[in-house]
OpenMM code with the backbone's topology and positions (N, CA, C; nanometers):
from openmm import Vec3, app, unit

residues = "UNK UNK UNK UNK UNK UNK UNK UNK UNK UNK UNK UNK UNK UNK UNK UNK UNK UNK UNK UNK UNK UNK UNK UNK UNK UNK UNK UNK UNK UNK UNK UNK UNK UNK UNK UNK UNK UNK UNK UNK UNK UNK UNK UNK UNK UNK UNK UNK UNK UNK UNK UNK UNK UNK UNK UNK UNK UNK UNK UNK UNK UNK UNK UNK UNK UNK UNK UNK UNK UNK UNK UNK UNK UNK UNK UNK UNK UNK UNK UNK UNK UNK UNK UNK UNK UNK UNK UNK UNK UNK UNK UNK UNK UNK UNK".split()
positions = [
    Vec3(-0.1053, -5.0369, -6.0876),
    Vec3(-0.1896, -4.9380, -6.0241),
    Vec3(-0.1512, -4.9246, -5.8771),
    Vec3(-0.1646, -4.7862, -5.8253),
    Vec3(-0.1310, -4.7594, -5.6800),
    Vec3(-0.2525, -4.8057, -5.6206),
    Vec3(-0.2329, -4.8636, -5.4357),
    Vec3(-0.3274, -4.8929, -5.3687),
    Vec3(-0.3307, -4.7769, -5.3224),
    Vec3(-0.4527, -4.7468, -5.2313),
    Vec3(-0.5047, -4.6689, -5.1343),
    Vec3(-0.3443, -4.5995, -5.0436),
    Vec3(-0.2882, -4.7351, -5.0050),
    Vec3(-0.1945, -4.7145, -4.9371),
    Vec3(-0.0835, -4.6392, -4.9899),
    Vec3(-0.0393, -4.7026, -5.0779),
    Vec3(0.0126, -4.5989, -5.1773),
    Vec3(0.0218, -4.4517, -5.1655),
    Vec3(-0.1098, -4.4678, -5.2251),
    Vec3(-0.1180, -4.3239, -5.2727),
    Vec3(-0.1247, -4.2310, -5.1398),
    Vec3(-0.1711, -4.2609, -5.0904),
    Vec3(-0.1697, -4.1929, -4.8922),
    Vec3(-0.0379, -4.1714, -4.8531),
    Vec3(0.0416, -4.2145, -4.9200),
    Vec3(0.1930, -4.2526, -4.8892),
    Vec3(0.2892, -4.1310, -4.9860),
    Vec3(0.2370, -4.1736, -5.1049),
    Vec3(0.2745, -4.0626, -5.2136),
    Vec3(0.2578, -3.9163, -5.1718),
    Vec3(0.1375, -3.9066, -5.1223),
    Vec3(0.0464, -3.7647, -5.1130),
    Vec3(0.1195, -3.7001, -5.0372),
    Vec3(0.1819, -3.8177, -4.9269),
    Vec3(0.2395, -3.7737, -4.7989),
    Vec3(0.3767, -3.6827, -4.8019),
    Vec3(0.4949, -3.7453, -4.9114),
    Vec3(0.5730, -3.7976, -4.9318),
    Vec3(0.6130, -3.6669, -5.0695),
    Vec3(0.5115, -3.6202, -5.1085),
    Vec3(0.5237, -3.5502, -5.2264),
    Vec3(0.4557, -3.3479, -5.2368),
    Vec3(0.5263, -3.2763, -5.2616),
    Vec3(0.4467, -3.1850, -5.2532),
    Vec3(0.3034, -3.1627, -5.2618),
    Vec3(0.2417, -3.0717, -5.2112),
    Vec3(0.0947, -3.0427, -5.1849),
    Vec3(0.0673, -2.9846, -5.3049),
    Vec3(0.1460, -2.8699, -5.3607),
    Vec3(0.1000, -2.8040, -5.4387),
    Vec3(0.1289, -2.8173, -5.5777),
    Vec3(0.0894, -2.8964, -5.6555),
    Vec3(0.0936, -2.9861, -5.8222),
    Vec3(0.1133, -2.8691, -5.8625),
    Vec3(0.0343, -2.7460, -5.8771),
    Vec3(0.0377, -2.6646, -5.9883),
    Vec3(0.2355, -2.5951, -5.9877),
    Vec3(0.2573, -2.5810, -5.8727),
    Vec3(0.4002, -2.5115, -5.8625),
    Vec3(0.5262, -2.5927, -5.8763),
    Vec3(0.4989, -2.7251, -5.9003),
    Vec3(0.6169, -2.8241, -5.8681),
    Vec3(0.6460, -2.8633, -6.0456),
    Vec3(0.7272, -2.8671, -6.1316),
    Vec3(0.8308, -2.9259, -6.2710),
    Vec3(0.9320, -2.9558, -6.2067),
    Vec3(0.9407, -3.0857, -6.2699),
    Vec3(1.1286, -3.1593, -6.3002),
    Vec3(1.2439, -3.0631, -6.3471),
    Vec3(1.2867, -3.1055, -6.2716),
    Vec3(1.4498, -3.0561, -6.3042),
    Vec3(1.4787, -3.1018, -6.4400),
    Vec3(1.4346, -3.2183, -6.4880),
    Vec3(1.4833, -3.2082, -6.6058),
    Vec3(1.3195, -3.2904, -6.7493),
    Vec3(1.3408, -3.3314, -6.8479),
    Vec3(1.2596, -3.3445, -6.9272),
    Vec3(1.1799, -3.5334, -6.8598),
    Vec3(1.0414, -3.5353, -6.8423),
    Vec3(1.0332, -3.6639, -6.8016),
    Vec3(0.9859, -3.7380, -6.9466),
    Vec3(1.0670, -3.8624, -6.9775),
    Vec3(1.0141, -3.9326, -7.0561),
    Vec3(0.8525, -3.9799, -7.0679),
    Vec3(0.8267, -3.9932, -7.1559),
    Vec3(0.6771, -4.0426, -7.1933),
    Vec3(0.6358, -4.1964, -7.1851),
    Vec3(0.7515, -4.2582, -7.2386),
    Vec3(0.7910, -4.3513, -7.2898),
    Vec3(0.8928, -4.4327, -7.1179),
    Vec3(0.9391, -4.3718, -7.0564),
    Vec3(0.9650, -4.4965, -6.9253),
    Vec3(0.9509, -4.4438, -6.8067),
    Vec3(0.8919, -4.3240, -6.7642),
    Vec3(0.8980, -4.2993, -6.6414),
    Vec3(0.7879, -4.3861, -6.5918),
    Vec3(0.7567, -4.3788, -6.4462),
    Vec3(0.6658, -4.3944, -6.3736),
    Vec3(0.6003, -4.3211, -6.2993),
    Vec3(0.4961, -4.3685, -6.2455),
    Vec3(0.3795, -4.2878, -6.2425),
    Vec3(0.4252, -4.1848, -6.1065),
    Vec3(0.4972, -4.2350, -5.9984),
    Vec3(0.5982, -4.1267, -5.9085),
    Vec3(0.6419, -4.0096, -6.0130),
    Vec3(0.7435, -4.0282, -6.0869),
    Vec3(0.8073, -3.9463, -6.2242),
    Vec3(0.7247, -3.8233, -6.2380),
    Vec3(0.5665, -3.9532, -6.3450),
    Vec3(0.4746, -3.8425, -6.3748),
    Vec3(0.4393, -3.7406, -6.2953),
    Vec3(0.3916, -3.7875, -6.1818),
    Vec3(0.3477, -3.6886, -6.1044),
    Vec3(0.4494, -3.5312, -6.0355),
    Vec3(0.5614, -3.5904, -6.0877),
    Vec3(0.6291, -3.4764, -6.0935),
    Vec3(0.5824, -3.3564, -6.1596),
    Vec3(0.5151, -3.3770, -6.2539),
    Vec3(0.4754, -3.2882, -6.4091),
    Vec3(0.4288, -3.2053, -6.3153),
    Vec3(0.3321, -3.1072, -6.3573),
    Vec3(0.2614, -3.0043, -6.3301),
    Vec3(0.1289, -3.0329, -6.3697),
    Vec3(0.0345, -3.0326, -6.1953),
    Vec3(-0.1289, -3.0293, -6.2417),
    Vec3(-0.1220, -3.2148, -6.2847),
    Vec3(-0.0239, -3.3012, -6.2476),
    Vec3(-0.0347, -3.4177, -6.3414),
    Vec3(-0.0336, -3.4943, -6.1349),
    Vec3(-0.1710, -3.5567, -6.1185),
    Vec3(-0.1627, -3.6364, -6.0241),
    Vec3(-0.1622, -3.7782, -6.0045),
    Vec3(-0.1555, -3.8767, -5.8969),
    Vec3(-0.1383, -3.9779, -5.9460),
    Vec3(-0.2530, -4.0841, -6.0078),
    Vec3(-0.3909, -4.0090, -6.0791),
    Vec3(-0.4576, -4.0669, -6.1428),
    Vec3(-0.4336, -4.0690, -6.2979),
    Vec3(-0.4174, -3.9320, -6.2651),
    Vec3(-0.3481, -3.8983, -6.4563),
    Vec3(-0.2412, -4.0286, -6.4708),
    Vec3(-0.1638, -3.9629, -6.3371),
    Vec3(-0.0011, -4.0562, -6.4019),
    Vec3(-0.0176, -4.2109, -6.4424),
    Vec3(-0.1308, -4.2754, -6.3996),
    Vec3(-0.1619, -4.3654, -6.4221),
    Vec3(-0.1995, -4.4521, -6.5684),
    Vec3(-0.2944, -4.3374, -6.5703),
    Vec3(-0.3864, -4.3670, -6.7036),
    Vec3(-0.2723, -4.3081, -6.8050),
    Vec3(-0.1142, -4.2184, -6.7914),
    Vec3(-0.0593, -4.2442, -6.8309),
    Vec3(0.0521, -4.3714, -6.8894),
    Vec3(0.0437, -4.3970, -6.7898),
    Vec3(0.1113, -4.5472, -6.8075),
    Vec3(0.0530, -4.6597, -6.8477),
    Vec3(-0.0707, -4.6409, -6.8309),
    Vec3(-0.2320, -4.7364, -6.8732),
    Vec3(-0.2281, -4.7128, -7.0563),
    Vec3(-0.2200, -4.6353, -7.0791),
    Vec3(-0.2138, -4.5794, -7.2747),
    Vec3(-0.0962, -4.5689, -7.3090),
    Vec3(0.0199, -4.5888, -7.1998),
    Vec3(0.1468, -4.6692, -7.2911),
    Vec3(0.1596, -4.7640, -7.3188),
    Vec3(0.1522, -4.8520, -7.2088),
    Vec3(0.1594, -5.0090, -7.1937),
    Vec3(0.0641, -5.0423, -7.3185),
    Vec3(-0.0972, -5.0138, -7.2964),
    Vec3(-0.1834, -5.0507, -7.4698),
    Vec3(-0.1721, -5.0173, -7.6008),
    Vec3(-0.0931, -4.9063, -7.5995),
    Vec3(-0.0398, -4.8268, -7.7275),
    Vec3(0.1257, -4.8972, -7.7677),
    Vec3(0.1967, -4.9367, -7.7147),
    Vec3(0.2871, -4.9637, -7.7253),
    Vec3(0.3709, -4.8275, -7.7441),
    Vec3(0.3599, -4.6969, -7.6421),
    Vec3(0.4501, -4.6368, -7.5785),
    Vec3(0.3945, -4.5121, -7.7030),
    Vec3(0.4718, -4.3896, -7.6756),
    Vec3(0.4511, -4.2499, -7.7103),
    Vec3(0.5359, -4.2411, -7.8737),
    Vec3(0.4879, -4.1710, -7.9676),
    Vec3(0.5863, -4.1487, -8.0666),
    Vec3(0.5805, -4.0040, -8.0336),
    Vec3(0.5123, -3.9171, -8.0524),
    Vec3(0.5339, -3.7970, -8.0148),
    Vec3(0.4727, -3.7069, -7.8994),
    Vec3(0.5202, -3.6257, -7.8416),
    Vec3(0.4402, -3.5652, -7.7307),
    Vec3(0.3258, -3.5424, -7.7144),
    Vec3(0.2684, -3.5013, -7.8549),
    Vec3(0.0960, -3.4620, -7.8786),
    Vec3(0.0440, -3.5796, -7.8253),
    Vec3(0.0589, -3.7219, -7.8107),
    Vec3(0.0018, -3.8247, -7.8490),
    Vec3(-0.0458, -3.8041, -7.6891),
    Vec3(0.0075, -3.7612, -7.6084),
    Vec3(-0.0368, -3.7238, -7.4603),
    Vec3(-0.1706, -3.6887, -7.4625),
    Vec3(-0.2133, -3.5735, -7.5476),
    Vec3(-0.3472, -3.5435, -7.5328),
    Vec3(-0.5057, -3.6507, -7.5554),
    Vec3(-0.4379, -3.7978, -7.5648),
    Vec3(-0.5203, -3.8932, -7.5946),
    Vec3(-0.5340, -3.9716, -7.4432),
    Vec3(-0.4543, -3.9123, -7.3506),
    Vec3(-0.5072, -3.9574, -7.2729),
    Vec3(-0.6050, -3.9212, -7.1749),
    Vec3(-0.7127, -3.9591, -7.1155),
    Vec3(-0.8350, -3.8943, -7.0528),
    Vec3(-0.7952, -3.7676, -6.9858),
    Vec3(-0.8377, -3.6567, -6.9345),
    Vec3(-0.7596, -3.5593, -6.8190),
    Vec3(-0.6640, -3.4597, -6.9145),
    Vec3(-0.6114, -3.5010, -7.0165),
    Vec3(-0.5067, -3.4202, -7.0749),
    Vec3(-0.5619, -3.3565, -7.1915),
    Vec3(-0.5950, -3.2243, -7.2103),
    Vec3(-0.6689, -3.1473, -7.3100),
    Vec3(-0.5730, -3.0656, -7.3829),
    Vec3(-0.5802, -2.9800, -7.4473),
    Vec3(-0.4763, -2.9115, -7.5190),
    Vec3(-0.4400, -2.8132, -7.4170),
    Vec3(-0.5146, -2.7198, -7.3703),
    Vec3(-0.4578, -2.6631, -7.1934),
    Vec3(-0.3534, -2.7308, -7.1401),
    Vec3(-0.3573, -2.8367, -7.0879),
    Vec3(-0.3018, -2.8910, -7.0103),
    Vec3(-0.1593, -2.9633, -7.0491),
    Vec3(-0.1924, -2.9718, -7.1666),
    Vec3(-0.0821, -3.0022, -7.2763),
    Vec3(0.0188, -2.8843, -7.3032),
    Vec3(-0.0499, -2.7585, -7.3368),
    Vec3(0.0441, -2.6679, -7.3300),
    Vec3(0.1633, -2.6548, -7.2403),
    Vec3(0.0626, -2.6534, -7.1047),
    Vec3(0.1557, -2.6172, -6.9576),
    Vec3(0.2687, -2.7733, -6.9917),
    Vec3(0.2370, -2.8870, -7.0088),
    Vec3(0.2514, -2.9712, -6.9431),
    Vec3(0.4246, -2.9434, -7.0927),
    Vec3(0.3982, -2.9625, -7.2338),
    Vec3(0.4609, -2.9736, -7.3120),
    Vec3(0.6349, -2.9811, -7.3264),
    Vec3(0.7002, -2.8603, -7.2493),
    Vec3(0.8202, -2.8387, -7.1999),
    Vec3(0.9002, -2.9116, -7.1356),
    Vec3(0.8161, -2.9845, -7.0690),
    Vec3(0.8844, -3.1101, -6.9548),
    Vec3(0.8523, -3.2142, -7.0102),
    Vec3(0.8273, -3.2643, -7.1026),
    Vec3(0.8257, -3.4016, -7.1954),
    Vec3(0.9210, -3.4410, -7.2731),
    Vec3(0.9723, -3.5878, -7.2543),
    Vec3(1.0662, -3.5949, -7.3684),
    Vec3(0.9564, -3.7311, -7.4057),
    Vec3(0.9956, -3.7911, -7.5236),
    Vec3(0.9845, -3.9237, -7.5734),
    Vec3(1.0598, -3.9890, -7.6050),
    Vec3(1.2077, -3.9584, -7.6544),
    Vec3(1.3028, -4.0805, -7.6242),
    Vec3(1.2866, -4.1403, -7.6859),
    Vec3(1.3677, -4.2557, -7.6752),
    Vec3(1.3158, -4.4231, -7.7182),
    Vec3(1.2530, -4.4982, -7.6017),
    Vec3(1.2302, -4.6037, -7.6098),
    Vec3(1.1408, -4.6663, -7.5043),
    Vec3(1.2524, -4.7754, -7.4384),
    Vec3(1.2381, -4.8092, -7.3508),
    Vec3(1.3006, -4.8624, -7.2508),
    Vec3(1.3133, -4.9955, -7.3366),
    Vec3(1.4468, -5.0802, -7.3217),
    Vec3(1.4559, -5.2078, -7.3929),
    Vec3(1.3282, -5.3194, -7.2956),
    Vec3(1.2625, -5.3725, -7.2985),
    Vec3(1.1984, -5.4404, -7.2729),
    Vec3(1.2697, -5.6401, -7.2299),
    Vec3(1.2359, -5.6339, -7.1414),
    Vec3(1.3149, -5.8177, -7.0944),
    Vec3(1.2099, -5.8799, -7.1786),
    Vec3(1.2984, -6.0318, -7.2210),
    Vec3(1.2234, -6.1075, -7.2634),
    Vec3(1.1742, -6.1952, -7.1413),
] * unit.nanometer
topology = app.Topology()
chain = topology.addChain("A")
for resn in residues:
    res = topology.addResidue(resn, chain)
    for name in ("N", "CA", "C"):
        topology.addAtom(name, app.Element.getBySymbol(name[0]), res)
């Protein structure tokens, strides 16, 4: 989770305007981070969180829909958001 500081830092550091800003390219579901996420569109760094919060407990994304299970993400938001998602495979994990 981001601190205060953080995120003051992020905010700083990152465009103002969420709704106008997508990745250049598809962000994984499955290993980005919550910087990454917030690339998305309309996706800030609380979402991006609780994104990474319902991977880590789920043991990661099988398909894009599975996004809409997380709090904040409705089928709206899913629409916009849909295009810029990949799922991949999941990052090899260290023992």
């Amino acid at each position: 989770m981001l601190t205060k500081l953080g995120l003051a830092i992020l905010t700083t550091i990152l465009p103002l305007s969420a709704g106008e800003r997508a990745p250049q390219a598809p962000v994984n579901l499955n290993t980005a981070g919550v910087t990454e996420l917030m690339q998305l569109p309309k996706v800030g760094a609380k979402t991006a969180e609780r994104i990474v919060a319902y991977r880590k407990q789920h043991g990661g994304f099988k398909r894009t829909e599975e996004l809409m299970n997380v709090k904040g993400i409705g089928e709206k938001s899913f629409a916009k958001l849909r295009p810029h998602l990949s799922v991949g495979t999941k990052a090899a994990t260290k023992p």
